[in-house]
mmCIF file of the C-alpha atoms, coordinates in Angstrom:
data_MODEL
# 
_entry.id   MODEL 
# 
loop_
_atom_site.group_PDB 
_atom_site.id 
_atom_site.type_symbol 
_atom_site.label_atom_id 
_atom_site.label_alt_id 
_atom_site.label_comp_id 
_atom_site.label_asym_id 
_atom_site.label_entity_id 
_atom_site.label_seq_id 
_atom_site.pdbx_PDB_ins_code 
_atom_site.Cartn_x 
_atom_site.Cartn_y 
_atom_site.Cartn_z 
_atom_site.occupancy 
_atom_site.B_iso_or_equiv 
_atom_site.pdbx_formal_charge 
_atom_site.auth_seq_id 
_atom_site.auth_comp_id 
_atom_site.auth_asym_id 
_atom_site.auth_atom_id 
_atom_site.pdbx_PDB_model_num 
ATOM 1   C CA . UNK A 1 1   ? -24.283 -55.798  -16.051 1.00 0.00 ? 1   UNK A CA 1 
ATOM 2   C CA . UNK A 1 2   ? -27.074 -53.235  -14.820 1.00 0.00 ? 2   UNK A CA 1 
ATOM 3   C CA . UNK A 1 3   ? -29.231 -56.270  -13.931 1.00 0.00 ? 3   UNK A CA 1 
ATOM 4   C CA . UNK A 1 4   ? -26.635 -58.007  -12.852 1.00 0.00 ? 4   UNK A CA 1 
ATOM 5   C CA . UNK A 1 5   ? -26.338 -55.013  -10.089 1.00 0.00 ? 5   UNK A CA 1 
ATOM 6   C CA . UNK A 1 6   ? -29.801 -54.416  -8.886  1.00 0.00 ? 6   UNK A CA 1 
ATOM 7   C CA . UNK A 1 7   ? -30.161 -57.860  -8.556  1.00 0.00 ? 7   UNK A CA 1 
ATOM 8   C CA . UNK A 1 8   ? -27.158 -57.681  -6.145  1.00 0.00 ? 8   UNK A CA 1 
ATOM 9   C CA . UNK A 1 9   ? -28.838 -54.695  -4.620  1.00 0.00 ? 9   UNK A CA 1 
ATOM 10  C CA . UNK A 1 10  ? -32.298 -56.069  -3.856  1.00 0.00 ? 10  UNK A CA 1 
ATOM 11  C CA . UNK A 1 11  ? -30.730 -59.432  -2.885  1.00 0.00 ? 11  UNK A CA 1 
ATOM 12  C CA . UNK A 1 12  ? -28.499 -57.295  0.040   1.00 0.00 ? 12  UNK A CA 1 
ATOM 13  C CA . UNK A 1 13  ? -31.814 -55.018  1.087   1.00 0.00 ? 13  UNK A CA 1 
ATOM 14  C CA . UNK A 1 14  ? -33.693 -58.245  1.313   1.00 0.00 ? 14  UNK A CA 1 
ATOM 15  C CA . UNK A 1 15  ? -30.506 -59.982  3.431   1.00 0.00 ? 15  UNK A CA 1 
ATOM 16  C CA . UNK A 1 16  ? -30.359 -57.013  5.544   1.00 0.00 ? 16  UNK A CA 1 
ATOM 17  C CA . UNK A 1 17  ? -33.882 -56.949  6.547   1.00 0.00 ? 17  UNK A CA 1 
ATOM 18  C CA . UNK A 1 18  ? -34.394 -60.624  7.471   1.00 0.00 ? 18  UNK A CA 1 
ATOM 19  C CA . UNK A 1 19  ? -31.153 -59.899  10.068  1.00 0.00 ? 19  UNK A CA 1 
ATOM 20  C CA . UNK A 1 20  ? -32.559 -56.920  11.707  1.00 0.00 ? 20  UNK A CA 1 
ATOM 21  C CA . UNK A 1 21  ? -34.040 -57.381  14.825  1.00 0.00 ? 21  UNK A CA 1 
ATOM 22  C CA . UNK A 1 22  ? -37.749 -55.995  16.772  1.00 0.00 ? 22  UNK A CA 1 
ATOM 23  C CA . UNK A 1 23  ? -36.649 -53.089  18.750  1.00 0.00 ? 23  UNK A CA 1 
ATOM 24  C CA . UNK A 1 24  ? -38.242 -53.406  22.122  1.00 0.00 ? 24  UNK A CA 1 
ATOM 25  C CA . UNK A 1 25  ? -37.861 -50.135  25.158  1.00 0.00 ? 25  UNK A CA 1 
ATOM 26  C CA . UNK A 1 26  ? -38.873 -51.556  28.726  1.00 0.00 ? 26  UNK A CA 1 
ATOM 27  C CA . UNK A 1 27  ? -39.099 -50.129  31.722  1.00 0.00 ? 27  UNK A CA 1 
ATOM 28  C CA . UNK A 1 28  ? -40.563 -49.454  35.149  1.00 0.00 ? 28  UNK A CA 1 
ATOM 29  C CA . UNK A 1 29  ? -40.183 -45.792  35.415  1.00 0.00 ? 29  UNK A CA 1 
ATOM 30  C CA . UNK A 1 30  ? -42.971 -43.934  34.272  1.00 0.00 ? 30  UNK A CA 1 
ATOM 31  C CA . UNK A 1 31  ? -44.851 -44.113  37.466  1.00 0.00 ? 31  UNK A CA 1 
ATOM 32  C CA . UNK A 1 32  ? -45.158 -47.424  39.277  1.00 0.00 ? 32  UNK A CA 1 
ATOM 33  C CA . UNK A 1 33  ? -42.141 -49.171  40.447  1.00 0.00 ? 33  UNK A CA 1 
ATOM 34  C CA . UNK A 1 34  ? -41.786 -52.175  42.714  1.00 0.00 ? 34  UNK A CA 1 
ATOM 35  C CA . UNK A 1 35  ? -41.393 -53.290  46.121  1.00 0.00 ? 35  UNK A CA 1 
ATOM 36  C CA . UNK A 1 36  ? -40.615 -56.938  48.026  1.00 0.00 ? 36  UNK A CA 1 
ATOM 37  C CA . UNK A 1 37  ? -43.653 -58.542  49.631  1.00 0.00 ? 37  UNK A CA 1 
ATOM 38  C CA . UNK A 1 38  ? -43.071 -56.019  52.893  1.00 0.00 ? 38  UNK A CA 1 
ATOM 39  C CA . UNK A 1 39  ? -44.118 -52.594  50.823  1.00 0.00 ? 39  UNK A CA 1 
ATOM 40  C CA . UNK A 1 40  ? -40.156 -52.059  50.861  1.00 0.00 ? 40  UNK A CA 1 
ATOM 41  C CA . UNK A 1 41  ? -38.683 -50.869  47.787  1.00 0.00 ? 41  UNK A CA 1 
ATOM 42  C CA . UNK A 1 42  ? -37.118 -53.550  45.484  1.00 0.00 ? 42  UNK A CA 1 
ATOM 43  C CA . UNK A 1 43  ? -33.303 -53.446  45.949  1.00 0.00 ? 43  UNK A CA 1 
ATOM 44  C CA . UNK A 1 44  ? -31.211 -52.355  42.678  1.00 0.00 ? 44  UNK A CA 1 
ATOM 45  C CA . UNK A 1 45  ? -29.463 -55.102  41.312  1.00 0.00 ? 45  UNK A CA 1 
ATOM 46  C CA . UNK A 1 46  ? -32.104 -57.641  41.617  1.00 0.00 ? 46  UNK A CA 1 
ATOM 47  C CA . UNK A 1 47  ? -33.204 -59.124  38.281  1.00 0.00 ? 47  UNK A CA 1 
ATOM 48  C CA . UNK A 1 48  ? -35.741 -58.230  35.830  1.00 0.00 ? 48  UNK A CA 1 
ATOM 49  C CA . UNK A 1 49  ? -36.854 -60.142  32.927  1.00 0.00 ? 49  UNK A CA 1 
ATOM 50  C CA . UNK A 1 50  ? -38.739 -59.658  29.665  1.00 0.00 ? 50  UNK A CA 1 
ATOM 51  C CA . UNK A 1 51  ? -40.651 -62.484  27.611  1.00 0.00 ? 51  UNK A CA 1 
ATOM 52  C CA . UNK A 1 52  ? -42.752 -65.108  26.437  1.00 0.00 ? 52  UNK A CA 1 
ATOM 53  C CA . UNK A 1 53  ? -44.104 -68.252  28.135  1.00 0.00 ? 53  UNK A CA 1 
ATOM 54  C CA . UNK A 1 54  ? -45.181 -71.164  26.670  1.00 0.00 ? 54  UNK A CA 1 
ATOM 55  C CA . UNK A 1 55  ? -47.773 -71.800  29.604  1.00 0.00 ? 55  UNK A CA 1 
ATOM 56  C CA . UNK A 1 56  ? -51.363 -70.773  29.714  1.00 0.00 ? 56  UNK A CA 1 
ATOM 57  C CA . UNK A 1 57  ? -51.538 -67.634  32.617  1.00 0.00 ? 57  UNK A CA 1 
ATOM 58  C CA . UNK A 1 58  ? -53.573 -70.244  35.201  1.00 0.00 ? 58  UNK A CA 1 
ATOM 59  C CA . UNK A 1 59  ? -50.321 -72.722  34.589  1.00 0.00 ? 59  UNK A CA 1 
ATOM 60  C CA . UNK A 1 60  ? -48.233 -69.969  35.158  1.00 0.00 ? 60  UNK A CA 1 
ATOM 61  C CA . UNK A 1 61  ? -49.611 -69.074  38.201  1.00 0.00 ? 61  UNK A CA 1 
ATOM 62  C CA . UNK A 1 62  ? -49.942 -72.325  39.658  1.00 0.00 ? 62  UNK A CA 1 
ATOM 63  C CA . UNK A 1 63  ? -46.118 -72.999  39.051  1.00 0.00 ? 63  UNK A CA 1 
ATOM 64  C CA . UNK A 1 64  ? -45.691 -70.092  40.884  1.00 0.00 ? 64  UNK A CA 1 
ATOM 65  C CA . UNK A 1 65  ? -47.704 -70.817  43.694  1.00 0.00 ? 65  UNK A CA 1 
ATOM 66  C CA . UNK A 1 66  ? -46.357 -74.141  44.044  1.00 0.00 ? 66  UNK A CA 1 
ATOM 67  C CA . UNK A 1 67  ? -42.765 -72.325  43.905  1.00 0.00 ? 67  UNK A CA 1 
ATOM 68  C CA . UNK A 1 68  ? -41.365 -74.517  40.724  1.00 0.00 ? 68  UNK A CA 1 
ATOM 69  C CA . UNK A 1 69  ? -39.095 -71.774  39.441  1.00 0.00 ? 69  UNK A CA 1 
ATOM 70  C CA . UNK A 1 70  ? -37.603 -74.730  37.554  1.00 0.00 ? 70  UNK A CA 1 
ATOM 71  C CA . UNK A 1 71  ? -40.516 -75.011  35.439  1.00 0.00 ? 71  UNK A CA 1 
ATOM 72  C CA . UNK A 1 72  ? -41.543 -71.858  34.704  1.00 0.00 ? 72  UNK A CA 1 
ATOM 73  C CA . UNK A 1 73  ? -37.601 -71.028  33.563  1.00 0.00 ? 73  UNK A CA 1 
ATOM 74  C CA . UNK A 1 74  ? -38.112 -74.105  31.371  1.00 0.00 ? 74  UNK A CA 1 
ATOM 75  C CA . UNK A 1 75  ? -40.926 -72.542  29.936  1.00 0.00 ? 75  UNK A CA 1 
ATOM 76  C CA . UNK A 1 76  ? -39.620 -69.172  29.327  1.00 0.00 ? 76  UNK A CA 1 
ATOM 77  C CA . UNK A 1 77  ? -38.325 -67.857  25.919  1.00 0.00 ? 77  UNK A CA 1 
ATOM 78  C CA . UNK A 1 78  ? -36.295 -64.896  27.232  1.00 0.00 ? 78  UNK A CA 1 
ATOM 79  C CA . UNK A 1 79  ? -36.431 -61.644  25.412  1.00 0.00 ? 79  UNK A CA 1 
ATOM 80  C CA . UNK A 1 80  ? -34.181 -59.604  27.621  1.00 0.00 ? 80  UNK A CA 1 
ATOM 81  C CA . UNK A 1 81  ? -32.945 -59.104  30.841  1.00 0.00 ? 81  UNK A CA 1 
ATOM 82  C CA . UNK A 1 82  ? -32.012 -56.065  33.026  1.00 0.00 ? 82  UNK A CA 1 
ATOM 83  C CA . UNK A 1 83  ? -31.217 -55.297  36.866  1.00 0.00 ? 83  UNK A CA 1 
ATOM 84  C CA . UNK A 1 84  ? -33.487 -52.957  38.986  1.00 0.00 ? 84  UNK A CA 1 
ATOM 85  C CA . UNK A 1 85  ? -31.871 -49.650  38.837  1.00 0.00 ? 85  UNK A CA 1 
ATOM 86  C CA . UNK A 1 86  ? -30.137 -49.988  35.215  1.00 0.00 ? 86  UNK A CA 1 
ATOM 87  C CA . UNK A 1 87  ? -30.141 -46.491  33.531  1.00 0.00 ? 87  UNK A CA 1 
ATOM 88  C CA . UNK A 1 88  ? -31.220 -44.976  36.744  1.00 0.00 ? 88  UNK A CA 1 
ATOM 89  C CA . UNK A 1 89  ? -28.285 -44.298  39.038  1.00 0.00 ? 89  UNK A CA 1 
ATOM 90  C CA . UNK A 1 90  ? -28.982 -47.519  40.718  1.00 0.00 ? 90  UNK A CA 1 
ATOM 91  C CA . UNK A 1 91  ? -32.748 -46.105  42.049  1.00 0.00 ? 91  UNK A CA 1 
ATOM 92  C CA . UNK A 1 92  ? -34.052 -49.143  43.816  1.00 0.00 ? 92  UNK A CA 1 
ATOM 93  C CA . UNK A 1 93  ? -37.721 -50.647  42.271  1.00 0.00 ? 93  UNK A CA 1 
ATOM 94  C CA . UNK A 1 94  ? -37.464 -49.024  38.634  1.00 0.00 ? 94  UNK A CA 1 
ATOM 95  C CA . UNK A 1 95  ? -35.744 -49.716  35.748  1.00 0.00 ? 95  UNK A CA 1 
ATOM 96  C CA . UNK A 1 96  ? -35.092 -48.457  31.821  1.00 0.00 ? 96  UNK A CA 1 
ATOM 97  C CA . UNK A 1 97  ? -33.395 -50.664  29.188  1.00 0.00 ? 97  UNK A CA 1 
ATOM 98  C CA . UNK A 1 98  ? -33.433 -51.761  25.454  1.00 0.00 ? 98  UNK A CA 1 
ATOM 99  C CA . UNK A 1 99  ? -33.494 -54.720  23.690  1.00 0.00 ? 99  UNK A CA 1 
ATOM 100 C CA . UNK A 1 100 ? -33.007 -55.978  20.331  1.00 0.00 ? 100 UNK A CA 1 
ATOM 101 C CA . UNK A 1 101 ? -34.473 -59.406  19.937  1.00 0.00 ? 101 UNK A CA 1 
ATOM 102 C CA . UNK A 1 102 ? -34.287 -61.275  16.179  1.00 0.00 ? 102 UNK A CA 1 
ATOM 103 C CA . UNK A 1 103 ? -37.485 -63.531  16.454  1.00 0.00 ? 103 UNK A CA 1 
ATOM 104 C CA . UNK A 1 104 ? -39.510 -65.581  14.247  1.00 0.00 ? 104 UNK A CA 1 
ATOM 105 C CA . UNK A 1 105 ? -42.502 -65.930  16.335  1.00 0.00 ? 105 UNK A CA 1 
ATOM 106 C CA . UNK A 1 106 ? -43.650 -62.414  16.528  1.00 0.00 ? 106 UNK A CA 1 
ATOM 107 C CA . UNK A 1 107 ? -47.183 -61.250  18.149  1.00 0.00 ? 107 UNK A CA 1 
ATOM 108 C CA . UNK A 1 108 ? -46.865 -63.492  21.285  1.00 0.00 ? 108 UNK A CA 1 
ATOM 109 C CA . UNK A 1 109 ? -47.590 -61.964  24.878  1.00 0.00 ? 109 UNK A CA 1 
ATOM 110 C CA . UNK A 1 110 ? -44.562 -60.882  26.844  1.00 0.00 ? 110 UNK A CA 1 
ATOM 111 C CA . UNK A 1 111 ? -44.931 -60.623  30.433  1.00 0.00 ? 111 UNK A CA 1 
ATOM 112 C CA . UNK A 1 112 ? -42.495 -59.006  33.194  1.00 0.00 ? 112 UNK A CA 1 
ATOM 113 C CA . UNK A 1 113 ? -41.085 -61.554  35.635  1.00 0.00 ? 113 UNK A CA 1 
ATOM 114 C CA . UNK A 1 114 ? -38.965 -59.506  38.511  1.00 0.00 ? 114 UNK A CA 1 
ATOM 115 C CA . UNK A 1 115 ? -36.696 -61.141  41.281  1.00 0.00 ? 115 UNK A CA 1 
ATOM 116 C CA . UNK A 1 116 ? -35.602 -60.757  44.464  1.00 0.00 ? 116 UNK A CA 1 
ATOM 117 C CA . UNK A 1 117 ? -32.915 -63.129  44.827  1.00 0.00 ? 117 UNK A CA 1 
ATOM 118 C CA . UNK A 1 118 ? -30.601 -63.807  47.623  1.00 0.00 ? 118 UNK A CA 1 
ATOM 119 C CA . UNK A 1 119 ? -27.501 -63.834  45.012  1.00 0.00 ? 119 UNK A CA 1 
ATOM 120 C CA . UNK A 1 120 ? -27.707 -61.648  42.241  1.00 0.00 ? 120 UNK A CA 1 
ATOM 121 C CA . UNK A 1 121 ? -23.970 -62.295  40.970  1.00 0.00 ? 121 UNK A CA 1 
ATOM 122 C CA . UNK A 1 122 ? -25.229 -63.779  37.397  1.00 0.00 ? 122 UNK A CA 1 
ATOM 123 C CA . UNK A 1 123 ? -28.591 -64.329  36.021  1.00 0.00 ? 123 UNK A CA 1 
ATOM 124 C CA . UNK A 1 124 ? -28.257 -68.033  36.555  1.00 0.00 ? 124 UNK A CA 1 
ATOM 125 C CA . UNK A 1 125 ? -27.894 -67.568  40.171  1.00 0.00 ? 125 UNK A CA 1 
ATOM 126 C CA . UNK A 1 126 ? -30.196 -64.709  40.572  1.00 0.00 ? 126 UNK A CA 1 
ATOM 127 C CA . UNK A 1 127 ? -33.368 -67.600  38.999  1.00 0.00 ? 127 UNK A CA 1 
ATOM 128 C CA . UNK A 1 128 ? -31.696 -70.369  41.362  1.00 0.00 ? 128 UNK A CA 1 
ATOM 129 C CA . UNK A 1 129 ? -31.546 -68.137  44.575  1.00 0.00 ? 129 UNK A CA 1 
ATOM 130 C CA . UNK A 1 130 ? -35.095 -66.523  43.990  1.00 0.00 ? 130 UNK A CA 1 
ATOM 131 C CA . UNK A 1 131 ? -36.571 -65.744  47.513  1.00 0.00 ? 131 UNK A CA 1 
ATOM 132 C CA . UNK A 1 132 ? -39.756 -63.516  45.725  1.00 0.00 ? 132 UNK A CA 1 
ATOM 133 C CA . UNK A 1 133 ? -41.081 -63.269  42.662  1.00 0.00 ? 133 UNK A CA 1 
ATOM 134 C CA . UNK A 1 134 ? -43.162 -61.119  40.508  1.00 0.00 ? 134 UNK A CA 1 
ATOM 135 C CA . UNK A 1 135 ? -45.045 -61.694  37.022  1.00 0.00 ? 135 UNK A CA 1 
ATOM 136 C CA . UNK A 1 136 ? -47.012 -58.888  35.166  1.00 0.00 ? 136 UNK A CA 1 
ATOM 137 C CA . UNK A 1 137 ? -48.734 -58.739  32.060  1.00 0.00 ? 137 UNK A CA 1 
ATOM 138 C CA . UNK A 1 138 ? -51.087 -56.176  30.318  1.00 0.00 ? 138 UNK A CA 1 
ATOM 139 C CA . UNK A 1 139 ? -52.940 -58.158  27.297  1.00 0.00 ? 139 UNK A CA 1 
ATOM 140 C CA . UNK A 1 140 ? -51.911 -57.433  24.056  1.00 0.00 ? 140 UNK A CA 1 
ATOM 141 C CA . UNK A 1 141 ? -55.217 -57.126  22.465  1.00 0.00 ? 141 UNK A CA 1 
ATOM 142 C CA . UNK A 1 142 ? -55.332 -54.159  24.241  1.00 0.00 ? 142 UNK A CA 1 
ATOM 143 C CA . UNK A 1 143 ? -51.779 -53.017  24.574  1.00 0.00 ? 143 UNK A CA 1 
ATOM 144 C CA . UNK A 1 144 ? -50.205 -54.090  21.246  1.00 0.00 ? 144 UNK A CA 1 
ATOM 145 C CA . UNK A 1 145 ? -46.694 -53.073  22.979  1.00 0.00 ? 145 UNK A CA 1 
ATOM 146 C CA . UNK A 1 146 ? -47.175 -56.147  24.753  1.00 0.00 ? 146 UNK A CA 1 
ATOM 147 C CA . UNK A 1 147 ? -46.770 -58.394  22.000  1.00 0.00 ? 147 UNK A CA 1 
ATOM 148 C CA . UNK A 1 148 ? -43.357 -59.389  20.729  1.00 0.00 ? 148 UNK A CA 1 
ATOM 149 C CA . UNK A 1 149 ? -43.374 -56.989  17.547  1.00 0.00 ? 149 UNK A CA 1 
ATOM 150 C CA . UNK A 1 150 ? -42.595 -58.316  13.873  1.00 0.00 ? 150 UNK A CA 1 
ATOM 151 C CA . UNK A 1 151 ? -38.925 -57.180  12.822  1.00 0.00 ? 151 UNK A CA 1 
ATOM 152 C CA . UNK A 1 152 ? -38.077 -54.770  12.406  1.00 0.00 ? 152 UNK A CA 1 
ATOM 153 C CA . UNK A 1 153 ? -40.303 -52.383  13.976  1.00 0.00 ? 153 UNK A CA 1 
ATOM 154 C CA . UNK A 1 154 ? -40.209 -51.368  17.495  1.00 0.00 ? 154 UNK A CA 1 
ATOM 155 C CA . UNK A 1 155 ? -42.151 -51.566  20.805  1.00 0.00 ? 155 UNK A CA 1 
ATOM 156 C CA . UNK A 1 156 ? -42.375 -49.108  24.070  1.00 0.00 ? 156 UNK A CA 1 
ATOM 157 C CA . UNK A 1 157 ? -43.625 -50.839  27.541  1.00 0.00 ? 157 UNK A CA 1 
ATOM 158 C CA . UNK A 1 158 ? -43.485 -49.703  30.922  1.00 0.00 ? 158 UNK A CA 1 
ATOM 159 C CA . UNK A 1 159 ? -44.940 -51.270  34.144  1.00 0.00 ? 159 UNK A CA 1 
ATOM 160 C CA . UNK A 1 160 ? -47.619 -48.147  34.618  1.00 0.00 ? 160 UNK A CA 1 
ATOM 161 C CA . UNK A 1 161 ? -48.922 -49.527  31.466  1.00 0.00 ? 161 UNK A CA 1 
ATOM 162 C CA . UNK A 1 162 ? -50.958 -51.985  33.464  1.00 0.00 ? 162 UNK A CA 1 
ATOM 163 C CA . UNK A 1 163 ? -52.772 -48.564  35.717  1.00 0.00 ? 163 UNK A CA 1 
ATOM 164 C CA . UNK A 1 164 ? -54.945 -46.124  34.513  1.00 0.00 ? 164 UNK A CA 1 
ATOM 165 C CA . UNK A 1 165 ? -53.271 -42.614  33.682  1.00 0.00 ? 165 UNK A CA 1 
ATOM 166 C CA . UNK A 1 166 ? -54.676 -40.738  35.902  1.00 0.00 ? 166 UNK A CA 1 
ATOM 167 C CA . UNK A 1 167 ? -53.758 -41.546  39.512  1.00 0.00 ? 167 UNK A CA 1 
ATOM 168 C CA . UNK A 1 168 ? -51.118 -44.384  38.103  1.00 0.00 ? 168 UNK A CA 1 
ATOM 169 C CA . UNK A 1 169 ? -53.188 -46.512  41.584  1.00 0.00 ? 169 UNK A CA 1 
ATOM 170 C CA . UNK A 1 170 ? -55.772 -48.793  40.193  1.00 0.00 ? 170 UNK A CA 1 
ATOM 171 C CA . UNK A 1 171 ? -55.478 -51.746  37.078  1.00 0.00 ? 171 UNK A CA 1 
ATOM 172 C CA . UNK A 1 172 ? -56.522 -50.870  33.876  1.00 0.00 ? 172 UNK A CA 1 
ATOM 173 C CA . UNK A 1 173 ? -58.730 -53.265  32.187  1.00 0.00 ? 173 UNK A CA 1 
ATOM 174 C CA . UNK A 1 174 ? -56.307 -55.794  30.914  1.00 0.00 ? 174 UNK A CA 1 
ATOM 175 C CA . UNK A 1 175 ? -54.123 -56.090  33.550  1.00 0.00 ? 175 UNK A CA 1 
ATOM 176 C CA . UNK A 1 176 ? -53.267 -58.963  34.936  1.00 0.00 ? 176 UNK A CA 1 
ATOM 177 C CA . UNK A 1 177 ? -51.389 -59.776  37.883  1.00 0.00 ? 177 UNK A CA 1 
ATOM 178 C CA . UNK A 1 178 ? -50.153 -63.486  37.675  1.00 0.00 ? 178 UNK A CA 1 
ATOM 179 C CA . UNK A 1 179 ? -48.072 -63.688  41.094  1.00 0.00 ? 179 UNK A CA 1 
ATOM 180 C CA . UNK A 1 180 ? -47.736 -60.532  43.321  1.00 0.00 ? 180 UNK A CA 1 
ATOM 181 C CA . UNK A 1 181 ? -49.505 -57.858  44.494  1.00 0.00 ? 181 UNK A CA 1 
ATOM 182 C CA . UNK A 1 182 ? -50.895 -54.546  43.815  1.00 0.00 ? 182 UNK A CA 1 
ATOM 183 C CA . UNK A 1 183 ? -50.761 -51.832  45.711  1.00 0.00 ? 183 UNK A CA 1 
ATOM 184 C CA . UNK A 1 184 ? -47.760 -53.024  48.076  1.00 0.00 ? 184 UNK A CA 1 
ATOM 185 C CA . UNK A 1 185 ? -45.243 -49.903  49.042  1.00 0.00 ? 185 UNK A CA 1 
ATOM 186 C CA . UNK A 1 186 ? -44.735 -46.334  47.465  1.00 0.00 ? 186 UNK A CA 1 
ATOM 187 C CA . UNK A 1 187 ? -42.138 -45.648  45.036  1.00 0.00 ? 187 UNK A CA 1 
ATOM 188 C CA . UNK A 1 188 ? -39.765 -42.648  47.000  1.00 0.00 ? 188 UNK A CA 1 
ATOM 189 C CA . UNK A 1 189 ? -38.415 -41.336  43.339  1.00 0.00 ? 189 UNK A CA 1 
ATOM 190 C CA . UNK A 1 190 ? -42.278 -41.165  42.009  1.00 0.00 ? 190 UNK A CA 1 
ATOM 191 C CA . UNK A 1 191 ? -44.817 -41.349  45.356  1.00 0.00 ? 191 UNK A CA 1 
ATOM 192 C CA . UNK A 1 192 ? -46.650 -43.643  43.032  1.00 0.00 ? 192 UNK A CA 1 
ATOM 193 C CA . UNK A 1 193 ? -48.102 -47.259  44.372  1.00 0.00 ? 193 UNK A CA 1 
ATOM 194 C CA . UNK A 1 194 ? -45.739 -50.371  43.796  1.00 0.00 ? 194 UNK A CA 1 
ATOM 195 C CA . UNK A 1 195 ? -45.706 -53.523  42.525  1.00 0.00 ? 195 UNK A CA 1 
ATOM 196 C CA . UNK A 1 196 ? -45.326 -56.143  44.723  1.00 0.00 ? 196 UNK A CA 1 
ATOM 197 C CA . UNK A 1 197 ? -43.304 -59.761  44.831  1.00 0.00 ? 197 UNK A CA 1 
ATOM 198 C CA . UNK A 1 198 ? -44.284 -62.628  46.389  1.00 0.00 ? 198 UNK A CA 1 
ATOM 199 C CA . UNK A 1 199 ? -42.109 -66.001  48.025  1.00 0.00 ? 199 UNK A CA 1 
ATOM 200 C CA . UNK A 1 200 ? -42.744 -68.299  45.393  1.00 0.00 ? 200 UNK A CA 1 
ATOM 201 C CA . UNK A 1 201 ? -44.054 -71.593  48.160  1.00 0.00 ? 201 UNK A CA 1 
ATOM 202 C CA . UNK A 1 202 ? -44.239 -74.939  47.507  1.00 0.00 ? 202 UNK A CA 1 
ATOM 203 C CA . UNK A 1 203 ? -47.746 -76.432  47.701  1.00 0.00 ? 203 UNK A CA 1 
ATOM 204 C CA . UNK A 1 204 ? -48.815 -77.467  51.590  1.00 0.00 ? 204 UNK A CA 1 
ATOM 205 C CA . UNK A 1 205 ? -49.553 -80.624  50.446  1.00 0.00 ? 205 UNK A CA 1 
ATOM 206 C CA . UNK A 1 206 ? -46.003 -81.275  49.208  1.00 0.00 ? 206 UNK A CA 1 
ATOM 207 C CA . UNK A 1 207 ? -44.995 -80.527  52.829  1.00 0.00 ? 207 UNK A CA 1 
ATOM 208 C CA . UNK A 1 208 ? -48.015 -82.817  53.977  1.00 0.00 ? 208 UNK A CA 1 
ATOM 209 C CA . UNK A 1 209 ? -46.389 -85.868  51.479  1.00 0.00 ? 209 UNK A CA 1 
ATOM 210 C CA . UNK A 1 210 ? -42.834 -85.478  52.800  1.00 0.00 ? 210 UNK A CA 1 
ATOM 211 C CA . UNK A 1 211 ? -43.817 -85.606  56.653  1.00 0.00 ? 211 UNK A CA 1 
ATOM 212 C CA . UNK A 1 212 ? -46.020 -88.841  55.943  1.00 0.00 ? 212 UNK A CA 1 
ATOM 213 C CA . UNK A 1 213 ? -42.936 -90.728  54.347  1.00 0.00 ? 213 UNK A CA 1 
ATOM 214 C CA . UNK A 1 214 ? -40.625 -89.508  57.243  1.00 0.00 ? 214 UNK A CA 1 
ATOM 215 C CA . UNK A 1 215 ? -43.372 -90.543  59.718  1.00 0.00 ? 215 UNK A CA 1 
ATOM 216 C CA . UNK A 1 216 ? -43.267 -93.955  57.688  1.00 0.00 ? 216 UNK A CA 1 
ATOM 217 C CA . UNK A 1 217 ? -39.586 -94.336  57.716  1.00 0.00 ? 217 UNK A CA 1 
ATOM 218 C CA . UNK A 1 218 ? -39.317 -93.760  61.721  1.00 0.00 ? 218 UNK A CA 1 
ATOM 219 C CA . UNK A 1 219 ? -42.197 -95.949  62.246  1.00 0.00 ? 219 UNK A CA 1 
ATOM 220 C CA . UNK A 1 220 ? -40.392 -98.972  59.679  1.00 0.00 ? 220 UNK A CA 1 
ATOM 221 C CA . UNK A 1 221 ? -37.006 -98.009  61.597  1.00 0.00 ? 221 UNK A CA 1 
ATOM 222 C CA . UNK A 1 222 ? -38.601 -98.414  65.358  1.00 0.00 ? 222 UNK A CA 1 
ATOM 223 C CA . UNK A 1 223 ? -40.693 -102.022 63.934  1.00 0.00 ? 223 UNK A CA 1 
ATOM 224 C CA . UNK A 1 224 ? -37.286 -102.978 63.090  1.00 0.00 ? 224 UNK A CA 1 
# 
């Protein structure tokens, strides 16, 4: 009966542990917030994301470049999600939140990906209707925060993790900037440099491809 019981025991500790999940605290509120490509301050609302993708940072940032949002959503194992100005009162460019995320691919680099979106009525809509983005990283060889921790333990990132502690207005080694800027606008709540977005723009020669066909089709349509 006594074994019978601490078998039970063990057997519910050991159920209990595999269902807890990594504790992860994110933010942008320390010191460095962020601001749309003009320096302005990021509207609250907008959307913020937290996680892992499963493309190398140079595919990442060519996606970007080349404005496929549609790809790099594909490739992107969300963690979490929050809107600029959760926790806050609604400040515009920072943000606090807390996630709990039940993995089983822990120590993999999460990165910040921030929106500015022209409809910001669901997440869905905010990714569709992205007009600027923004994705941020600080390596997790260097910042173990930044990997996704093994459950059930617990994590602490903030944006200012990617500049030095002193003046909060250059990168620390580490850093890495995959598509935005840095320093673009002044955070009014902290008078600290920003984080800037970026449109996401579809390659030139994209643009280049589509004119030649139309310039085909009006030629075909005028032979005819």
């Amino acid at each position: 009966m006594y074994t019978k019981l601490i078998s039970s025991l063990i057997l519910g500790i050991v159920m209990s542990a595999s269902t807890q999940a990594a504790a992860i605290m994110w933010s942008a509120t320390v010191t460095n917030g962020l601001s749309m490509a003009n320096g302005a301050e990021l509207p609250a609302g907008n959307l913020a994301r937290l996680g892992v993708f499963n493309l190398s940072d140079s595919q990442i940032t060519a996606a970007a470049t080349a404005g496929n949002i549609a790809l790099l959503d594909g490739s992107f194992v969300e963690v979490g999600s929050a809107r600029i100005g959760d926790a806050l009162g609604g400040t515009d460019g920072h943000f606090s939140t807390n996630t709990d995320f039940a993995n089983t691919t822990p120590n993999r680099q999460m990165y910040f990906w921030i929106f500015f979106s022209a409809d910001n009525s669901s997440n869905s809509a905010s990714i569709s209707s992205a007009l600027q983005i923004g994705i941020f990283k600080m390596d997790m060889a260097i910042n173990p925060n930044w990997a996704i921790p093994v459950d059930p333990a617990m994590a602490s990132l903030d944006l200012s993790d990617l500049t030095d502690a002193t003046t909060s207005s250059t990168l620390r080694v580490g850093a890495s900037i995959l598509y935005g800027s840095f320093p673009t606008g002044t955070s009014t709540a902290t008078q600290f440099p920003n984080f800037g977005l970026a449109p996401p723009v579809p390659e030139p020669g994209i643009f280049g491809l589509l004119g030649l066909t139309g310039l085909g089709f009006l030629a075909r349509r005028r032979s005819n």
